[in-house]
Residue frames as qw, qx, qy, qz and C-alpha x, y, z in Angstrom:
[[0.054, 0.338, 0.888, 0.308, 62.54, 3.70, 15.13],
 [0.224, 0.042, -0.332, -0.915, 59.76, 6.00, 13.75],
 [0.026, 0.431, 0.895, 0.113, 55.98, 4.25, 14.64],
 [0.307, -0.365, -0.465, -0.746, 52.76, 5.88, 13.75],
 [0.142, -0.093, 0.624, -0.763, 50.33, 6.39, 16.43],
 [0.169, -0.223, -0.760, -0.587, 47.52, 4.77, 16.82],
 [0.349, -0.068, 0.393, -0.848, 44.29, 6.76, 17.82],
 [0.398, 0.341, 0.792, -0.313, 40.66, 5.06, 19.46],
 [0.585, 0.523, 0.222, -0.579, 38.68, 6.48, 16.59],
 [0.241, 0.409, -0.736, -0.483, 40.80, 4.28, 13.96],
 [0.917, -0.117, -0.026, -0.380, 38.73, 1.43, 15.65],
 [0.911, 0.141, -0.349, 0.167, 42.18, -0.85, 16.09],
 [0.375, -0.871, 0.282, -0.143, 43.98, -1.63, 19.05],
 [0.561, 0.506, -0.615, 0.227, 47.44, -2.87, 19.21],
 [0.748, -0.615, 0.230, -0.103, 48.25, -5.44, 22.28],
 [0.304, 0.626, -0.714, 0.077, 51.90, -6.07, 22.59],
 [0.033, -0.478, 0.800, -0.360, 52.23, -9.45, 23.22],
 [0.687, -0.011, 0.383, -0.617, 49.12, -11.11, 22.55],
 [0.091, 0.065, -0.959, -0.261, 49.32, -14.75, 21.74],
 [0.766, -0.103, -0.305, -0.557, 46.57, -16.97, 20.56],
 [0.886, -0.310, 0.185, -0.292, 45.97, -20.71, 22.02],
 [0.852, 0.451, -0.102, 0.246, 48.72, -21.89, 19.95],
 [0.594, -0.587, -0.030, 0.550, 51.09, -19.56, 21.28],
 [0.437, 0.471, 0.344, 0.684, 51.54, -17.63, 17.84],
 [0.006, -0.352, -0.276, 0.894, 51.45, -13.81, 17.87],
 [0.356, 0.512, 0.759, 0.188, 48.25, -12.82, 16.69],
 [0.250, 0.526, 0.290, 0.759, 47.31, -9.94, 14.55],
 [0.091, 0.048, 0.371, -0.923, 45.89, -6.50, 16.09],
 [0.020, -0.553, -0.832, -0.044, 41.96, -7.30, 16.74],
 [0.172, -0.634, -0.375, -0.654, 38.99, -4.81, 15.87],
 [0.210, -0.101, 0.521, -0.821, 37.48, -2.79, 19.20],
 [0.020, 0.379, 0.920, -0.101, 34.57, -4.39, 20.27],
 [0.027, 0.887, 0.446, 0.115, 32.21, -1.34, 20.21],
 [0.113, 0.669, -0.088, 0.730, 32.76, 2.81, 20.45],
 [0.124, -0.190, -0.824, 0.519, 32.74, 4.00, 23.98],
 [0.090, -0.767, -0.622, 0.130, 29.26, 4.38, 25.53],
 [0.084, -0.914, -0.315, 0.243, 27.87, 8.12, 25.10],
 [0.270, -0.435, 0.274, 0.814, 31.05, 9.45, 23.33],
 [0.047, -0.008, 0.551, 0.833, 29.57, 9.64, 19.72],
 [0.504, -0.162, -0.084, -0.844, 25.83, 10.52, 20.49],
 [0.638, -0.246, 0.502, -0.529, 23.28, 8.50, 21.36],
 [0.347, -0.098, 0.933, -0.010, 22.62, 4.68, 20.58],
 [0.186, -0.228, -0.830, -0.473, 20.63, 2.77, 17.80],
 [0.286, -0.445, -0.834, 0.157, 18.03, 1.96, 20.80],
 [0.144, 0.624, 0.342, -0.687, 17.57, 5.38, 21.69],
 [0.288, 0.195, -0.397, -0.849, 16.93, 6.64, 17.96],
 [0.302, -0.110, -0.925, -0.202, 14.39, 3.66, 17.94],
 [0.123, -0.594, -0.739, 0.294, 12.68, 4.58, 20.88],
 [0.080, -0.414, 0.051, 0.905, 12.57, 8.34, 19.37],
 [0.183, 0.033, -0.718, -0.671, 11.25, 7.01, 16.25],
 [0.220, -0.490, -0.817, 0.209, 8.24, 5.12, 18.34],
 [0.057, -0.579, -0.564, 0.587, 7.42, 7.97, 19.99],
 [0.227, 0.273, -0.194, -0.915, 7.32, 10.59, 17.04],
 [0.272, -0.203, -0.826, -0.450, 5.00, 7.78, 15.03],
 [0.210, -0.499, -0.812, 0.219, 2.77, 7.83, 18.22],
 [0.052, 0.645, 0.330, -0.687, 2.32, 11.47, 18.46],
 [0.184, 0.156, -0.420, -0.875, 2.13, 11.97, 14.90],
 [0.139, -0.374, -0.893, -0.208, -0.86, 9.35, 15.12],
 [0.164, -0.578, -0.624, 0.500, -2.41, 10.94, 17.74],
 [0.284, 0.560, 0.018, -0.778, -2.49, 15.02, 16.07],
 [0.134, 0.028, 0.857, 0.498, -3.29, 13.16, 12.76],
 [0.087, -0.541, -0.826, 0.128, -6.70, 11.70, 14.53],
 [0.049, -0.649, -0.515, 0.558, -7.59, 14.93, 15.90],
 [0.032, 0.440, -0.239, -0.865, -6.95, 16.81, 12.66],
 [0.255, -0.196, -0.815, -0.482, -9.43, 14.34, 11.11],
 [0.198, -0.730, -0.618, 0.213, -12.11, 14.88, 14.10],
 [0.071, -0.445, 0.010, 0.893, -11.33, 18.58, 13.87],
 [0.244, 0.108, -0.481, -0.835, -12.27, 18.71, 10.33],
 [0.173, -0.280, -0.917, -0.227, -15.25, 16.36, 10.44],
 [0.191, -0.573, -0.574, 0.554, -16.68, 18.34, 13.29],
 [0.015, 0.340, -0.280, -0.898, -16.37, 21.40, 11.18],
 [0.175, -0.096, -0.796, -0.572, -17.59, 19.92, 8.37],
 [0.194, -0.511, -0.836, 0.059, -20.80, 18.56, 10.46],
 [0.128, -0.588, -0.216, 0.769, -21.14, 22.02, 12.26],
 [0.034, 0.273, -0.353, -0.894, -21.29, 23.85, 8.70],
 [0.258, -0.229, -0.700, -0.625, -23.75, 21.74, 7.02],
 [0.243, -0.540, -0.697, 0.404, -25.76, 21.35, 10.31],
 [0.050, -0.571, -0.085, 0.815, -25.80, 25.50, 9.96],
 [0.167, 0.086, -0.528, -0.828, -27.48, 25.40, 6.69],
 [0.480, 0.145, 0.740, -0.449, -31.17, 25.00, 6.82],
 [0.661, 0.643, 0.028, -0.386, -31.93, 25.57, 2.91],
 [0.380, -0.424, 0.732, 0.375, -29.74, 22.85, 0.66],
 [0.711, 0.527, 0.202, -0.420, -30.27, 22.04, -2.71],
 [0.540, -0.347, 0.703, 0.306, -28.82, 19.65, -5.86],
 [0.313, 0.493, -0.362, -0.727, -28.67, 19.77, -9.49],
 [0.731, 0.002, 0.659, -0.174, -30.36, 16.95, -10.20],
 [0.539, 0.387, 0.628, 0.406, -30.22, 17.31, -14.40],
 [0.181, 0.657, -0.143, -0.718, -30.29, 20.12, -17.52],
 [0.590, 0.553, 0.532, 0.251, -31.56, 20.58, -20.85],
 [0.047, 0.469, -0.079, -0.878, -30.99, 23.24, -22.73],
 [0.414, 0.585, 0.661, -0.222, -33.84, 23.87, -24.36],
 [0.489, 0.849, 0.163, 0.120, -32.95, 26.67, -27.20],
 [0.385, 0.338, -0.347, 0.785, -29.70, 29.46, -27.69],
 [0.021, -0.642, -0.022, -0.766, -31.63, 31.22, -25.21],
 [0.734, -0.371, 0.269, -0.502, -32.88, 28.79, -22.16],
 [0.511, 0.137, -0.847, 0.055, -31.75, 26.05, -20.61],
 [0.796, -0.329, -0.161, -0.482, -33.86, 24.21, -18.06],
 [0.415, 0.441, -0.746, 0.276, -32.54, 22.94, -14.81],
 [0.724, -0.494, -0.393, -0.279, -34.23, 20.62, -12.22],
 [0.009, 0.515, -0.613, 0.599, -33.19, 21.22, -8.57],
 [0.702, -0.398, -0.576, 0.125, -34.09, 18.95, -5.65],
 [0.159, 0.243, -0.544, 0.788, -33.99, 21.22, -2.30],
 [0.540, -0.386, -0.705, 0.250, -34.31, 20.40, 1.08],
 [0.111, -0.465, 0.061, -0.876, -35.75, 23.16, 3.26],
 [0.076, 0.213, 0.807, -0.546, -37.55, 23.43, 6.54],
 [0.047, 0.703, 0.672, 0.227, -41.79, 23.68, 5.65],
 [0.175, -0.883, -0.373, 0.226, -41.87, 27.03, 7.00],
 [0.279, -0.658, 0.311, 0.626, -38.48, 28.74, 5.47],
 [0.618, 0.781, 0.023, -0.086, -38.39, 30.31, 1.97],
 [0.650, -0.240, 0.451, 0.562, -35.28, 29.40, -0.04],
 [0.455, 0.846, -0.266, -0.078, -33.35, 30.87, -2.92],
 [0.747, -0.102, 0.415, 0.509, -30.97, 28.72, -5.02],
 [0.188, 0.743, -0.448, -0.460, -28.57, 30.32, -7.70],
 [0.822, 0.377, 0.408, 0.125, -28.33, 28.87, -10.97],
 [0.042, -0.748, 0.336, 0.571, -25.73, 29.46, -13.88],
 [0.808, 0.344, 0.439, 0.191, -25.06, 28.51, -17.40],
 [0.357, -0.633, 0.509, 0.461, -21.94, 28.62, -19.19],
 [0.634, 0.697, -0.266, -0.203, -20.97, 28.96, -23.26],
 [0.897, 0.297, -0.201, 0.258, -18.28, 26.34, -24.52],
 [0.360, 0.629, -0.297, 0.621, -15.63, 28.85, -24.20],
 [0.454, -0.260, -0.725, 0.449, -16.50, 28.95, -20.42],
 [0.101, 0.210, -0.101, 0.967, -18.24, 32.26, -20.81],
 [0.191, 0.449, 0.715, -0.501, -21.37, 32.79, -17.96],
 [0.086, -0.158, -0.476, -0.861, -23.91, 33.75, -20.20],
 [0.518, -0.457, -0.498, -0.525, -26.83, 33.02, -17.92],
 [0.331, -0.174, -0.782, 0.498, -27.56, 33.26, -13.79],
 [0.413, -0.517, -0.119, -0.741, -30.54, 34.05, -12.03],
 [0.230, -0.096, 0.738, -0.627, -32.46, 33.23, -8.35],
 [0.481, -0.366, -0.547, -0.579, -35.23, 31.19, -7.60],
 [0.349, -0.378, 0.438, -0.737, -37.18, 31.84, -5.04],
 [0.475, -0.213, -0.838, -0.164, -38.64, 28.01, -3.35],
 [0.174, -0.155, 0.572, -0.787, -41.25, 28.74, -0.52],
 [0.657, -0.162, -0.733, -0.075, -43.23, 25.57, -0.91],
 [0.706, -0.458, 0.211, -0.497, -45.17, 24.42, 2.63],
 [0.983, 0.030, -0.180, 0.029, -43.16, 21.59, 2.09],
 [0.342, -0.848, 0.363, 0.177, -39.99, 20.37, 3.24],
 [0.406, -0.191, 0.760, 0.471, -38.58, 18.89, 0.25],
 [0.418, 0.770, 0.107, -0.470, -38.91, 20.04, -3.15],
 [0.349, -0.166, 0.729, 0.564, -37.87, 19.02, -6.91],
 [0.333, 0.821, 0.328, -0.328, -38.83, 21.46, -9.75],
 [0.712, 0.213, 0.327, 0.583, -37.67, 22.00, -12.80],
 [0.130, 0.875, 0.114, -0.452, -37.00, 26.31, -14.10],
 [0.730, 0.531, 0.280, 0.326, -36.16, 27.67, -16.74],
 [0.289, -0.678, 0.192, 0.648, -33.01, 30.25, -17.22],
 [0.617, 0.782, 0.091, 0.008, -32.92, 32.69, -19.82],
 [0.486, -0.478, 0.334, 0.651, -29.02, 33.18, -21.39],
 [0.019, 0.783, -0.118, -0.611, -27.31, 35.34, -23.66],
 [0.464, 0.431, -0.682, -0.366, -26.16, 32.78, -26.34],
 [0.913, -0.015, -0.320, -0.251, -26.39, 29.22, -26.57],
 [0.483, -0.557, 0.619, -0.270, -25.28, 27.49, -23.05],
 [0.661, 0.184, -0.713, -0.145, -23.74, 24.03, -22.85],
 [0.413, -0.124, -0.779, 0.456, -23.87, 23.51, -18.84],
 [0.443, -0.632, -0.131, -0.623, -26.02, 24.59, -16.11],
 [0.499, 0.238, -0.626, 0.550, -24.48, 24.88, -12.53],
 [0.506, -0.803, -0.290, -0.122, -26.45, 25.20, -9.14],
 [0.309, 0.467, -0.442, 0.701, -24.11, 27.53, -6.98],
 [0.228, 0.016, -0.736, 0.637, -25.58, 27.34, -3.97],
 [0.428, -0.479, -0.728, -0.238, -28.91, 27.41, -2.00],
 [0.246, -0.045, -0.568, 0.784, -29.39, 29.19, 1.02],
 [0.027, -0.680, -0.694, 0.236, -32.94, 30.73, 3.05],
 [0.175, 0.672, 0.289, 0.659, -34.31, 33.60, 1.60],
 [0.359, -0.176, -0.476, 0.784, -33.66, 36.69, 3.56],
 [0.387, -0.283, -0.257, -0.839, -37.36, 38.21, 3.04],
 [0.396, 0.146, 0.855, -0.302, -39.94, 37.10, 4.73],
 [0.179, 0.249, 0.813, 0.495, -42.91, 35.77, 2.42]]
């Protein structure tokens, strides 16, 4: 007689001779589990793996949000001349009129850049003004001349005049 072998990883063991309460023979029953540590590790340990990556990914998250904030605070803290487009007109093809609002110490001369852009997106207009007001807040309207008729006017940025006055 000719029998098939039967190996642990089919998951079914064969007991010659195993009767039920009855006294019947009863089929071959299922293994109860794999053995321990043969086929990697265990539900519970991929569970506690999972835990712990979620906790350290919380943890460099945080700090990559206090990193940047700190930055962030540090950079604008390091600007003493800021300033904000507050409105525009354009006023002809040739001028368009833009009102700035900038925050300066009373004693430091600023320069903000202005621009002003054609439909097509072409700059057609950017100049400096120069704000050196005794004051430490300021909100003034100028007037940029451009090359054709502008549809936008764009404050690029604001920053202490390197002259003195």
């Amino acid at each position: 007689m000719n029998r098939r072998p039967v190996f642990p990883s089919e998951g079914v063991v064969e007991r010659a001779g195993a009767r039920g309460e009855s006294g019947e023979v009863t089929e071959p029953t299922a293994r109860a589990g794999l053995p321990r540590g043969r086929y990697g590790r265990s539900a519970g340990d991929d569970a506690r793996t999972d835990r712990r990556l979620k906790i350290i990914g919380g943890v460099l998250g945080a700090v990559l949000v206090g990193a940047l904030g700190w930055a962030g605070a540090v950079y604008i803290a390091g600007q003493p001349v800021s300033g904000e487009l507050t409105g525009f007109q354009v006023l002809s093809d040739t001028e368009v009129e833009a009102r700035i609002a900038v925050r300066k110490p009373a004693d430091v001369a600023g320069v903000c850049t202005v621009r002003s852009q054609a439909p097509d997106g072409l700059e057609v207009g950017r100049a400096d003004f120069r704000f050196d007001d005794d004051t430490d807040r300021i909100h003034r309207a100028v007037v940029l001349r451009t090359t054709q008729r502008a549809t936008s006017a764009e404050l690029i940025g604001c920053a202490a005049d390197p002259e003195p006055r």
